[in-house]
Each structure stands twice: as structure tokens, then as C-alpha cells.
N, C-alpha and C positions, 0 to 999 in steps of 0.2 A: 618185303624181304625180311626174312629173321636171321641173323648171326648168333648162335651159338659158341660161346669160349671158354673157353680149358687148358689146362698145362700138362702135358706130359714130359714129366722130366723139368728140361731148361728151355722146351720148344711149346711155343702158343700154338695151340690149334683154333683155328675160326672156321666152322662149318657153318655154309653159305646156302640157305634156302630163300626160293624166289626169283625175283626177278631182280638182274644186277645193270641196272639203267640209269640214265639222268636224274629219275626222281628220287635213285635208293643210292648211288655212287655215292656223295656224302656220307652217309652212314656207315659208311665201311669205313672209307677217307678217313673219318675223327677217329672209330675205332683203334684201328691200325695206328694213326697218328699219335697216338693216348697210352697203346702201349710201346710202342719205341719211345717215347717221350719217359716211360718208365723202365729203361734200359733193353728191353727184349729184343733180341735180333736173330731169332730161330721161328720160324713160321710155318704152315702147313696148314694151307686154305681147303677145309672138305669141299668138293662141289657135286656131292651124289644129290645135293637136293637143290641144287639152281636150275633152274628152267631154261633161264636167256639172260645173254649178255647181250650190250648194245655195245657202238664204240663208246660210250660215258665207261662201260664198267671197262674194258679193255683198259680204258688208261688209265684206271685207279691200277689195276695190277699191273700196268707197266713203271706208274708213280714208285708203286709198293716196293718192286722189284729194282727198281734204280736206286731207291732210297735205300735198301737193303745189303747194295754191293756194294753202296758209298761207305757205310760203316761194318764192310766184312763180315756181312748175315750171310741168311739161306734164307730159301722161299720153293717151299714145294706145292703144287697142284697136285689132287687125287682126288679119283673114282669121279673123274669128268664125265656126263654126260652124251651121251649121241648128238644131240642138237648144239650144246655148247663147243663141244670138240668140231662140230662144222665149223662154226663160226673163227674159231682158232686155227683150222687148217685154211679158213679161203681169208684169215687175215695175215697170215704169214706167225701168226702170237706160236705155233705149235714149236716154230722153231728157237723159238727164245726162251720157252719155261719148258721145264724138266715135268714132265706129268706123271705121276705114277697111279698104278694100278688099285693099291692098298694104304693105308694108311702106317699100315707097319713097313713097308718099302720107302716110302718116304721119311717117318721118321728115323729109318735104318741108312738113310744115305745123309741126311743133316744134321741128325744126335749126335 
């Protein structure tokens, strides 16, 4: 898995390429951990270049996402995958994050 990060504006972007599973879930985990830990609470996970989530990655972005509401952030998904968006419609995850199409959509709805 590669995590790319960037700022646009006051909102972190982390684009998500690979595989987001047990052996790569950490690596996001500390990310994300690291920058909340340095006040960020505006988010926007690219996943045009994730392949597969397991349940390991479901629950770091459910982690992410709880963590997020506790301290009155956001957290957007965009330009999800055909295979990942399966996995998010047969886990019930579709109905609990906000997906967007673009990345300017999302930044346009938590900026």
C-alpha cells in the first residue's frame, strides 16, 4: 500500500493506493493517528487507486470516522472503486460514509 498526503486548504488529503488489509491497516492507522495528533480534523481519503479492502481496512475507516465525529471533523471518500464499493455495499460501510464522485465534491462539501 502507498499513501500519498497533501493539503488542500485546511483539509488533508490521503490517497490510498493498494491493498488496505491486516498487513497495511497500520500504516494508515499511525498516519491518520499522527496527523489528528497535529490538530487536522478535515479529511478526504482518495481511493481511485485501492484495489481491496478487507474487514482490517473497514475498521480503520470506521476507527477514522468515529474518531472524527468525536472531535467535530469530516471525512470524505472519493472516486471509490467498482470492487471496493462492492465490498462497501455487501458490508452495509455505503451507508455510513458519504462517497463522492470527485474530489472537488468532496472537498466542496467539508471545506
Amino acid at each position: 500500500m502507498k499513501i500519498t498526503e497533501r493539503a488542500v486548504g485546511d483539509v488533508v488529503v490521503l490517497d490510498i493506493q493498494g491493498r488496505l488489509d491486516a498487513n497495511t491497516s497500520g500504516t494508515l492507522e499511525a498516519q491518520f493517528m499522527n496527523l489528528i495528533g497535529q490538530g487536522h480534523t478535515k479529511f478526504v481519503f482518495g481511493l481511485a487507486g485501492l484495489d481491496y479492502v478487507s474487514s482490517a481496512g473497514l475498521r480503520i475507516l470506521l476507527t477514522a470516522a468515529k474518531k472524527l465525529k468525536a472531535l467535530k471533523g469530516s471525512l470524505a471518500l472519493v472516486q471509490m472503486t467498482d470492487n471496493v464499493k462492492e465490498v462497501f455495499d455487501m458490508s452495509g460501510f455505503s451507508a455510513i460514509f458519504t462517497i463522492y464522485g470527485t474530489e472537488a465534491e468532496a472537498l466542496g462539501a467539508i471545506g
